[in-house]
LUMSEKE-619266 format. One line per 2 residues: number of its first residue (from 1); their letters; for each residue x, y, z of N, C-alpha, C, O. Coordinates in nm, 3 decimals, padded with zeros to 5 digits, always signed. Each point is the difference from the previous one (the first is absolute). Example, Ala and Ser with C-alpha at 12.3 -4.5 7.8 and 13.67 -1.06 7.14 Angstrom:
REM residues 2
1 = AS = +01.319/-00.569/+00.780/-00.089/+00.119/+00.000/+00.090/+00.120/+00.000/+00.104/-00.002/+00.066  -00.139/+00.107/-00.138/+00.082/+00.119/+00.006/-00.077/+00.109/+00.073/+00.051/+00.111/+00.017
REM end
This chain:
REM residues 165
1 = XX = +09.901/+17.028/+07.946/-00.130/-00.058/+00.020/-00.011/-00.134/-00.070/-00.055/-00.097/+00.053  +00.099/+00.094/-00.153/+00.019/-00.200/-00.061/+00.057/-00.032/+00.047/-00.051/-00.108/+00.032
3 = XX = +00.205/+00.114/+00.042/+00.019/-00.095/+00.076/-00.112/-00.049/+00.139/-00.003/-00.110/+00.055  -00.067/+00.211/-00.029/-00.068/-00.054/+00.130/-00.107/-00.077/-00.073/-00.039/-00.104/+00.054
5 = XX = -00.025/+00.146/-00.190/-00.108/-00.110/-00.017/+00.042/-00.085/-00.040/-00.082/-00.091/-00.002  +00.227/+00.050/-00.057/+00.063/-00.132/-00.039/+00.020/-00.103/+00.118/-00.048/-00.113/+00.008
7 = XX = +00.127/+00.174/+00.078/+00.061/-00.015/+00.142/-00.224/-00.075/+00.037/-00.019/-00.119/-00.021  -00.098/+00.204/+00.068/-00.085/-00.010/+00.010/-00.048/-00.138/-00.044/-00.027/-00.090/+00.080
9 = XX = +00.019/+00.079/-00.198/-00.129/-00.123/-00.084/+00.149/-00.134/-00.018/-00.018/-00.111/-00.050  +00.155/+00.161/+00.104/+00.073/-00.135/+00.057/-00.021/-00.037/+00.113/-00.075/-00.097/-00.014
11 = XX = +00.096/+00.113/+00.134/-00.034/+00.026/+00.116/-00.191/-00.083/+00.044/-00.016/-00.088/+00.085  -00.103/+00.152/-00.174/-00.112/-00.059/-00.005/-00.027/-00.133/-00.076/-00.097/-00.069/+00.030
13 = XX = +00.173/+00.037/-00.118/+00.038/-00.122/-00.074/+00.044/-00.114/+00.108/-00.058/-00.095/+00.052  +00.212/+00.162/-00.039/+00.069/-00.136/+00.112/-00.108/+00.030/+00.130/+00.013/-00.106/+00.062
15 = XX = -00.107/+00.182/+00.010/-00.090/-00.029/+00.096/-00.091/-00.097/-00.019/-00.028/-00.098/+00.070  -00.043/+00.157/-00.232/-00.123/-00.121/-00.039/+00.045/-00.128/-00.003/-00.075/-00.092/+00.033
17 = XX = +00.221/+00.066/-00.078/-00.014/-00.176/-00.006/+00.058/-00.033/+00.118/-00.005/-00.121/+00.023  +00.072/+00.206/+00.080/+00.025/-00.043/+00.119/-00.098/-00.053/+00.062/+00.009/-00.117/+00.037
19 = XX = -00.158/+00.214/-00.006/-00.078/-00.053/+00.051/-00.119/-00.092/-00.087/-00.116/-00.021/+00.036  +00.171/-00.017/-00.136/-00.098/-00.076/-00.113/+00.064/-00.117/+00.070/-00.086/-00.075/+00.045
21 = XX = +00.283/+00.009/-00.005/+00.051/-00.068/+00.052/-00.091/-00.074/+00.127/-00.066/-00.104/+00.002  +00.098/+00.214/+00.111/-00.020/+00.006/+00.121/-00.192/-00.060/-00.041/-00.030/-00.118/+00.018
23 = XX = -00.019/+00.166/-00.043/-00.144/-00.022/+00.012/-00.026/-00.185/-00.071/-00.072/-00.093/+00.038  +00.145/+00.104/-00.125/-00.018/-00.145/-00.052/+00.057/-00.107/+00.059/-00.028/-00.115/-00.035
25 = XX = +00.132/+00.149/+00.149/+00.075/-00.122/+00.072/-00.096/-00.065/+00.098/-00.073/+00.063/+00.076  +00.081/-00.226/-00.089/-00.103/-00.079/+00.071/-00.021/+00.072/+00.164/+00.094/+00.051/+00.062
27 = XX = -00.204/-00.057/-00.022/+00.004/+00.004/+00.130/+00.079/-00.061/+00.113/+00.034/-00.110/-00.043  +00.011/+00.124/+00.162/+00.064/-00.092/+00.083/-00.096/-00.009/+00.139/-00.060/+00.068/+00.083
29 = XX = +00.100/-00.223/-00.130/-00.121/-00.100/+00.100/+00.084/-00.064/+00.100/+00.080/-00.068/-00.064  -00.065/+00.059/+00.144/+00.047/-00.095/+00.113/-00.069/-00.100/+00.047/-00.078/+00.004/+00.095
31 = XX = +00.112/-00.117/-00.176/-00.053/-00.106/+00.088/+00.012/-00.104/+00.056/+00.074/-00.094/-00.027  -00.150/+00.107/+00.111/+00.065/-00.108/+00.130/-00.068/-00.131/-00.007/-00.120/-00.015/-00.025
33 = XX = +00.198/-00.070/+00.048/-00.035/-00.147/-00.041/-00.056/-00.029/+00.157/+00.014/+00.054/+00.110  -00.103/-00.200/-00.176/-00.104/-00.048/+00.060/+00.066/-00.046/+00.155/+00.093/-00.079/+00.014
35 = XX = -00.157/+00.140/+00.081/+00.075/-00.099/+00.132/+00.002/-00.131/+00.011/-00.114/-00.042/+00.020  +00.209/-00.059/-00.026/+00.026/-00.145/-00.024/-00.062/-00.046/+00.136/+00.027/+00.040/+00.113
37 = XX = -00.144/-00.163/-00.165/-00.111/-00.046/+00.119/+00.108/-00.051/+00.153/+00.122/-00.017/-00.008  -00.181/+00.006/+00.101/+00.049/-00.070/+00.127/+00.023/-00.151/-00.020/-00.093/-00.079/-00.017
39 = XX = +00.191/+00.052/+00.018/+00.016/-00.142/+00.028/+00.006/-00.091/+00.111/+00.048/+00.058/+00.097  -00.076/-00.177/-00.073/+00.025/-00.031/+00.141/+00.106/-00.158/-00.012/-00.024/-00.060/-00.105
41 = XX = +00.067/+00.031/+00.141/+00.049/-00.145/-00.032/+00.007/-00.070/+00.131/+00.074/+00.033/+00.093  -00.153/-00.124/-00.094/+00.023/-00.108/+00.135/+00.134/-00.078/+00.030/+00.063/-00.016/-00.105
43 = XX = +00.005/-00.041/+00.221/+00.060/-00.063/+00.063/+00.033/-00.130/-00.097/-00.086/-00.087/-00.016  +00.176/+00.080/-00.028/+00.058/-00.142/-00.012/-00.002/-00.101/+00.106/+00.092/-00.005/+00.082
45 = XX = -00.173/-00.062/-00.080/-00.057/-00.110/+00.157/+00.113/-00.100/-00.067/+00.078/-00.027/+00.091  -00.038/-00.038/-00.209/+00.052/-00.147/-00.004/+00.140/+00.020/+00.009/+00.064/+00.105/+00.006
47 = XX = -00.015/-00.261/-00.008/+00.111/+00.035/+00.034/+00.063/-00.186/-00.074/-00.054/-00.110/+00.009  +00.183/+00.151/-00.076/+00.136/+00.136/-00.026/-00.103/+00.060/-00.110/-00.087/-00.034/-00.080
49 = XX = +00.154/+00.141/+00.131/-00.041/+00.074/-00.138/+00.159/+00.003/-00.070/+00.099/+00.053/+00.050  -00.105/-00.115/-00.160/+00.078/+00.012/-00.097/+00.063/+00.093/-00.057/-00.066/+00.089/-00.054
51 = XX = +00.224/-00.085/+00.052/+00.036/+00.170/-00.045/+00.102/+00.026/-00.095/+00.116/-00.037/+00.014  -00.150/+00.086/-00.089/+00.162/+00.035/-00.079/+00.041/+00.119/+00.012/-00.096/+00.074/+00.019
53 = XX = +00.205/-00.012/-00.022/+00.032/+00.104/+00.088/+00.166/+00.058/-00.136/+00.117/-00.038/+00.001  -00.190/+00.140/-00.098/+00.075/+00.074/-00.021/+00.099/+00.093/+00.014/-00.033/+00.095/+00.071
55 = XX = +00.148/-00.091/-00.120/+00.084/+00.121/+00.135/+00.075/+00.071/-00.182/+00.046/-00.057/-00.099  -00.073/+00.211/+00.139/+00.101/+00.053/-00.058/+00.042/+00.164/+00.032/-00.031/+00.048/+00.109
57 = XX = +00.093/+00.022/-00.195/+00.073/+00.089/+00.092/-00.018/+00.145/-00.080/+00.026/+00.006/-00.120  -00.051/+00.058/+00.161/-00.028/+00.190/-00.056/+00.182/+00.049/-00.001/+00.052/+00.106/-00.037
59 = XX = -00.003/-00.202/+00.081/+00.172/+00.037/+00.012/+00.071/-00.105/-00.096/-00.049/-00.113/-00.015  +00.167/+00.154/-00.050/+00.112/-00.121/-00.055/+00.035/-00.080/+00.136/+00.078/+00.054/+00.079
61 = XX = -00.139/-00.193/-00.047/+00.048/-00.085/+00.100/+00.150/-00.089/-00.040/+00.020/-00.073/-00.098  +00.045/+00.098/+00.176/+00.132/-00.093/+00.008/-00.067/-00.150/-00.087/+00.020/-00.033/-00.116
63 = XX = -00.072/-00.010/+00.183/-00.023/-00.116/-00.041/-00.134/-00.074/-00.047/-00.005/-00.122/+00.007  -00.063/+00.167/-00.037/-00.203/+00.015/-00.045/-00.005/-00.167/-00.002/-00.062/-00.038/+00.100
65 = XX = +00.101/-00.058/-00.172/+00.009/-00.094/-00.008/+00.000/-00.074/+00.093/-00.080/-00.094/+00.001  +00.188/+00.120/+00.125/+00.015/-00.074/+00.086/-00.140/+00.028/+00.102/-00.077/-00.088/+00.039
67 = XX = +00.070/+00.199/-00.015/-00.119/+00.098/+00.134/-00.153/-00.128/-00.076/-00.079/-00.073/+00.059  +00.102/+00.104/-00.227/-00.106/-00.061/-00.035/-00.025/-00.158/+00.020/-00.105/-00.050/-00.041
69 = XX = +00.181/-00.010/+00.092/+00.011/-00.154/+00.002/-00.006/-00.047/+00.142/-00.035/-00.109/+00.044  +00.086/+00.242/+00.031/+00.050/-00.051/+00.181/-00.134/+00.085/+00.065/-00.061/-00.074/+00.077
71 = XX = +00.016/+00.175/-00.086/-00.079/+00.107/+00.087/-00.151/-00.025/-00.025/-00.086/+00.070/+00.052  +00.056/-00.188/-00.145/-00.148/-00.026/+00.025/-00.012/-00.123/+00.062/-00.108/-00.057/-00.014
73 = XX = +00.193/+00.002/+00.080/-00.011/-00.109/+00.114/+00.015/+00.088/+00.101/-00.082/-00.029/+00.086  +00.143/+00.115/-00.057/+00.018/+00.086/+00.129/-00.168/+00.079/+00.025/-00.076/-00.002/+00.097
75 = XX = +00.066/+00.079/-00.262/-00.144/+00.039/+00.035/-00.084/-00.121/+00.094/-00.043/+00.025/+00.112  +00.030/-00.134/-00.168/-00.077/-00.140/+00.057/+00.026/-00.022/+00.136/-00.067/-00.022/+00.101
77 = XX = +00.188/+00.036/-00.131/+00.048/-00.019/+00.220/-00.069/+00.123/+00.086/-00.039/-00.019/+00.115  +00.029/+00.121/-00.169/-00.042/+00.156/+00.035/-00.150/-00.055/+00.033/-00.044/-00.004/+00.115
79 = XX = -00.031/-00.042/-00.239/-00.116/+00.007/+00.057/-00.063/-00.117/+00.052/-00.119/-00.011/+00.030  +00.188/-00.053/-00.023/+00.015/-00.142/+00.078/+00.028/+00.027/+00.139/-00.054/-00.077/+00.079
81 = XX = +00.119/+00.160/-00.036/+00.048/+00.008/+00.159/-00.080/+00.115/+00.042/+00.033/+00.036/+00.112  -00.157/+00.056/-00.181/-00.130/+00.038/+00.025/-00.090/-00.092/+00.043/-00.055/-00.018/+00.108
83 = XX = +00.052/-00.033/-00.207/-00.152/-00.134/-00.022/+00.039/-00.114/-00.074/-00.008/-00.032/-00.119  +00.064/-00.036/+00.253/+00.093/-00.138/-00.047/-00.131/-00.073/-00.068/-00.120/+00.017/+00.016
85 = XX = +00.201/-00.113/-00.103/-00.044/-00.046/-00.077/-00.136/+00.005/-00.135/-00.047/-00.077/-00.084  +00.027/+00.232/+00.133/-00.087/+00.038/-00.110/+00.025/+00.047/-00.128/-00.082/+00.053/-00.075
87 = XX = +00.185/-00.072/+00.059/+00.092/+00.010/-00.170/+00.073/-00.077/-00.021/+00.048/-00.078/+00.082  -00.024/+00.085/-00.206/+00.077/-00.180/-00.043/+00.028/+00.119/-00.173/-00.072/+00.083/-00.055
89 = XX = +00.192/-00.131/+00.031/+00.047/+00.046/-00.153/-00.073/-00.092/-00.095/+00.026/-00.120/+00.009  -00.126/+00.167/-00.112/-00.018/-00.026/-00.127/+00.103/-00.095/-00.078/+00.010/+00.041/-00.115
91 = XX = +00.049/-00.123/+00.131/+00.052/-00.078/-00.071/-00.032/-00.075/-00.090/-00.018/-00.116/+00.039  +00.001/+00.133/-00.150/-00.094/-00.122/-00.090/-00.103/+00.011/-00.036/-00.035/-00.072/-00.094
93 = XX = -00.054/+00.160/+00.148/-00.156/+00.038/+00.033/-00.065/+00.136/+00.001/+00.046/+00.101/+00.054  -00.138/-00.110/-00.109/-00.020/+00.209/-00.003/-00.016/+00.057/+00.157/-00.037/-00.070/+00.094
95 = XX = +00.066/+00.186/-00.088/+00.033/+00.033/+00.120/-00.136/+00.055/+00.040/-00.080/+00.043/-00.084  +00.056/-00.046/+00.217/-00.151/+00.117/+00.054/+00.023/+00.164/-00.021/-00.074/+00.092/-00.034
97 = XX = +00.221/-00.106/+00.073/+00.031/+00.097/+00.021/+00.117/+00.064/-00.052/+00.108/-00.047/+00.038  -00.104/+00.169/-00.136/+00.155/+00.055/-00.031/+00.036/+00.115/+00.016/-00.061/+00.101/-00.038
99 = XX = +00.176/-00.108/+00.102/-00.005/+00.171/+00.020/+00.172/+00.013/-00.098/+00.090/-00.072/-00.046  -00.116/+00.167/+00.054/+00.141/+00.104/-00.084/+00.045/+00.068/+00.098/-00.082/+00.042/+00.082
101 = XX = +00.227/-00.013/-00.063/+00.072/+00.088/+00.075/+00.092/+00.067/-00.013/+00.115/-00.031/+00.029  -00.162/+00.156/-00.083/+00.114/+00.087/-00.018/+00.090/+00.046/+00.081/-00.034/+00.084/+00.083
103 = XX = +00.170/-00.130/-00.089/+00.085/+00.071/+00.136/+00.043/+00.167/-00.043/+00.020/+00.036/-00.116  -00.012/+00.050/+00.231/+00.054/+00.136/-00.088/+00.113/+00.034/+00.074/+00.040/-00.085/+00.080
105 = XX = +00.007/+00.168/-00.086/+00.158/+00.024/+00.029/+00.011/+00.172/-00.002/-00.010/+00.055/-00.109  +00.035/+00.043/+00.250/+00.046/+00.112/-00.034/+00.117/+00.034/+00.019/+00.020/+00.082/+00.090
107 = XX = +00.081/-00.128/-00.161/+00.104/-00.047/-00.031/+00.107/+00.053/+00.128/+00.114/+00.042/-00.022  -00.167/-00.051/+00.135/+00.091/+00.071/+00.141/-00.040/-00.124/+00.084/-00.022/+00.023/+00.119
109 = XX = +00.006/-00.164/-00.166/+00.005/-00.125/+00.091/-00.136/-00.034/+00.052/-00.033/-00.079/+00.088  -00.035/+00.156/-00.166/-00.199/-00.033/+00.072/-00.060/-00.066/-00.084/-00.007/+00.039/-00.116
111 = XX = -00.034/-00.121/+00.148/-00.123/-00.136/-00.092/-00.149/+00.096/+00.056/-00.038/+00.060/+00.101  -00.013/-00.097/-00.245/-00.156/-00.056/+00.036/-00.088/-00.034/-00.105/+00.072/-00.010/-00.100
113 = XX = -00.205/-00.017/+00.063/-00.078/-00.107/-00.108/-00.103/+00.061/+00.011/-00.059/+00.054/+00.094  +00.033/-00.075/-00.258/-00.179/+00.018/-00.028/-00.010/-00.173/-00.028/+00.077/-00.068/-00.067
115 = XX = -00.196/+00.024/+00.140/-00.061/-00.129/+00.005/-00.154/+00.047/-00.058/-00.070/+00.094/+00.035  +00.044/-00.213/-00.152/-00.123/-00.034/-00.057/-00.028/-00.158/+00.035/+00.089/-00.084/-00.015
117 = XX = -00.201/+00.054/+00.056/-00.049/-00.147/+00.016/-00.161/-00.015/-00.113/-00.094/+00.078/-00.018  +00.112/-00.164/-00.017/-00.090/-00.041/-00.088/-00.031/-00.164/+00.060/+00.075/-00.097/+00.008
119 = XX = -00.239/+00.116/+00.034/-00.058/-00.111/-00.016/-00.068/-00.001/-00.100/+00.019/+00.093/-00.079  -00.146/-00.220/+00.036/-00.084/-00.029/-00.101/-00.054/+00.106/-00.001/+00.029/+00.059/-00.105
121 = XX = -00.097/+00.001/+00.171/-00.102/+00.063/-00.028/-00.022/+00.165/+00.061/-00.099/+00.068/+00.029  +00.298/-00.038/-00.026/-00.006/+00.149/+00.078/+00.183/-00.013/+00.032/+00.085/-00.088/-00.014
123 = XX = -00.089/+00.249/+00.070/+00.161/+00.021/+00.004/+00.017/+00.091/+00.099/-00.095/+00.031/+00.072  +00.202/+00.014/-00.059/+00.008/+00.080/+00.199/+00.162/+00.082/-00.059/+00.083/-00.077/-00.047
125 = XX = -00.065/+00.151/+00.050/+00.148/+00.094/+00.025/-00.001/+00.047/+00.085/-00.103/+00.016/+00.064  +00.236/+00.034/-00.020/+00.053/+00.061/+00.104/+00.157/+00.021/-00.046/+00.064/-00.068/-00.080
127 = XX = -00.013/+00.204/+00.169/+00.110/-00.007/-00.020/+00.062/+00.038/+00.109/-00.072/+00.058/+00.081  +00.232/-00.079/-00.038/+00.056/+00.004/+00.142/+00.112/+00.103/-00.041/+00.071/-00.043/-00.091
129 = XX = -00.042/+00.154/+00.132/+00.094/+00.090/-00.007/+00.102/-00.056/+00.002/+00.010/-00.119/+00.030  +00.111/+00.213/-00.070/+00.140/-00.022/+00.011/+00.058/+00.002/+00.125/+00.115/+00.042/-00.004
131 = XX = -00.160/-00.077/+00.129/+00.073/+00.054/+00.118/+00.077/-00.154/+00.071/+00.058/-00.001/+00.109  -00.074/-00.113/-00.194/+00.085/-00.104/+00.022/+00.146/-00.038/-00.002/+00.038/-00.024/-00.115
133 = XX = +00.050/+00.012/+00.202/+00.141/-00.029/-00.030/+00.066/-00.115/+00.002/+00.120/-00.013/-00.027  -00.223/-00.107/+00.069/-00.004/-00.124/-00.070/-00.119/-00.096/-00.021/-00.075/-00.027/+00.094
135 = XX = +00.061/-00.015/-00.198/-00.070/-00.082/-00.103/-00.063/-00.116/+00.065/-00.098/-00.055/-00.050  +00.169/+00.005/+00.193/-00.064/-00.064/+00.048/-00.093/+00.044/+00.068/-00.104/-00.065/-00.009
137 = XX = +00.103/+00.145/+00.068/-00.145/+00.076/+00.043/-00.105/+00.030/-00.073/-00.118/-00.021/+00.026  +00.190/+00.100/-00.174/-00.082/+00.028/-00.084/-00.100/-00.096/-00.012/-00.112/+00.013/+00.050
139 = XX = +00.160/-00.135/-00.131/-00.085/-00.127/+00.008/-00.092/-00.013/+00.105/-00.119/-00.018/-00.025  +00.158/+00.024/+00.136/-00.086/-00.050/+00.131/-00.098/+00.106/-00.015/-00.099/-00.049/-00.055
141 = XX = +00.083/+00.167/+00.077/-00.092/+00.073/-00.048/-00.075/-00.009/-00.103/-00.114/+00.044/+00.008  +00.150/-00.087/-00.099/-00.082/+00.003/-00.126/-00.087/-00.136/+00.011/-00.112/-00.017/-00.050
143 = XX = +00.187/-00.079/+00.126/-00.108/-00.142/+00.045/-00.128/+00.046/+00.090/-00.101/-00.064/-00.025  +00.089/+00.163/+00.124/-00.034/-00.021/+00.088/-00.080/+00.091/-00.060/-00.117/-00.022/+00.033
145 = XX = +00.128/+00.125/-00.116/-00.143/+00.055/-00.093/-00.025/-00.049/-00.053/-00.119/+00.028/-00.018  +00.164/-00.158/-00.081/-00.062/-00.065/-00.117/-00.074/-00.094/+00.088/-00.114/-00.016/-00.045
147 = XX = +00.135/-00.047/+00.146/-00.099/-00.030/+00.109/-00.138/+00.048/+00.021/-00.110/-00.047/-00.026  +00.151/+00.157/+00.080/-00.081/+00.050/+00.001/-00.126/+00.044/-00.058/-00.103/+00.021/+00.064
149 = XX = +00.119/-00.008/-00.189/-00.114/-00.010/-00.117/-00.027/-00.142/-00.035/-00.122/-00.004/-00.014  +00.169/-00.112/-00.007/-00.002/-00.125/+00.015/-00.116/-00.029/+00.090/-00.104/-00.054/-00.036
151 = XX = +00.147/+00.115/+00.218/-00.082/-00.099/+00.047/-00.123/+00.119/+00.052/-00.079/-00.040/+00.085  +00.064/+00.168/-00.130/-00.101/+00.099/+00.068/-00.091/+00.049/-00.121/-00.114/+00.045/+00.014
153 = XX = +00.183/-00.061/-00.138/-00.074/+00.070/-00.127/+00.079/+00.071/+00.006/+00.102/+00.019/+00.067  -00.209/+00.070/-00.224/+00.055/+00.110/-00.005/-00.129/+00.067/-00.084/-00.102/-00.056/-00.042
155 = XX = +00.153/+00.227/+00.031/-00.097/+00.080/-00.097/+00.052/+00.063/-00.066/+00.105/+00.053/+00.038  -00.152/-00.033/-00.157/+00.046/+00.113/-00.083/-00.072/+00.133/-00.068/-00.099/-00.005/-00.072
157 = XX = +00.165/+00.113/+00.107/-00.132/+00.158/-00.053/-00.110/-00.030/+00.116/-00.119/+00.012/-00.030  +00.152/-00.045/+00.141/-00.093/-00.021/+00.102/+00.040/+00.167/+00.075/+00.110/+00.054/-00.011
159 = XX = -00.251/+00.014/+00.099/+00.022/+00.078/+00.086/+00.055/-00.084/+00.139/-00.053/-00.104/+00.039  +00.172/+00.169/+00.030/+00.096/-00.028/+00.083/-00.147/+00.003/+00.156/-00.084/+00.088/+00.010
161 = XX = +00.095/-00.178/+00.061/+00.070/-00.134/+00.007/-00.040/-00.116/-00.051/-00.122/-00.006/+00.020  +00.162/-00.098/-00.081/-00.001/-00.079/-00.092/-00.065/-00.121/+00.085/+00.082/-00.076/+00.051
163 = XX = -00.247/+00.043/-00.024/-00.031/-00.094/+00.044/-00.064/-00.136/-00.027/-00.122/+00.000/+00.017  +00.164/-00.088/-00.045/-00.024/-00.099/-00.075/-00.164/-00.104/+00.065/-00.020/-00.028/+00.118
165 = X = -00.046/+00.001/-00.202/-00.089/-00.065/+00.116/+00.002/-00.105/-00.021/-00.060/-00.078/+00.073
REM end
């Protein structure tokens, strides 16, 4: 019989501060952050819009240096042979417009990019899957969306479809 009341008032001990534990641990709150307002951004009407055009790579590139010196005149030709003459490279001068371009690589010969553009007063992403097997396309695609927000707008945390007035 002492072992059971020993065994007993151990047993009610490690319960009491178990649930002395359990009862004192903060509550759990989930909370969900504020929905980020609708944005709208109007049409770039002027023209060149000015660009500097970042390039780099989610992969070890053969040559980063070179892609980086040769492939943002190609970007320019890209979106130049969209909407000739409505871009011109930033040379010398702050740009309207900059975008970054990540190239990605799933290492079985497929390209594709996350693109950010930043104007003054707003920014636009997008990204193009890996289903590219050459770079020159890639590019051409990626002109002809960066176009696209260029010359239509854009929105952001907007309900789909995105209409600009």
């Amino acid at each position: 019989m002492k072992t059971n009341k020993a065994d007993l008032l151990t047993f009610t001990i490690v319960l009491t501060f178990l649930l002395m534990a359990v009862a004192s641990a903060p509550p759990r709150r989930t909370y969900q952050s504020k929905p980020q307002p609708c944005t709208k951004h109007q049409p770039i009407n002027y023209s060149p819009v000015l660009v500097k055009v970042n390039i780099s790579g989610s992969y070890s590139m053969k040559d980063l240096t070179e892609v980086q010196r040769i492939r943002p005149t190609l970007v320019l030709d890209n979106l130049n042979s969209v909407n000739y003459g409505k871009y011109q490279i930033a040379d010398g001068v702050t740009p309207n417009l900059n975008l970054y371009i990540t190239l990605n690589n799933d290492n079985y010969g497929h390209y594709g990019a996350s693109i950010t553009g930043y104007v003054y007063d707003g920014n636009f992403n997008f990204t193009i899957n890996t289903d590219y097997v050459t770079l020159e396309k890639l590019y051409s695609d990626i002109a002809y969306k960066i176009n696209g927000y260029i010359t239509g707008g854009w929105c952001k945390n907007c309900p789909a479809p995105c209409v600009i007035n």
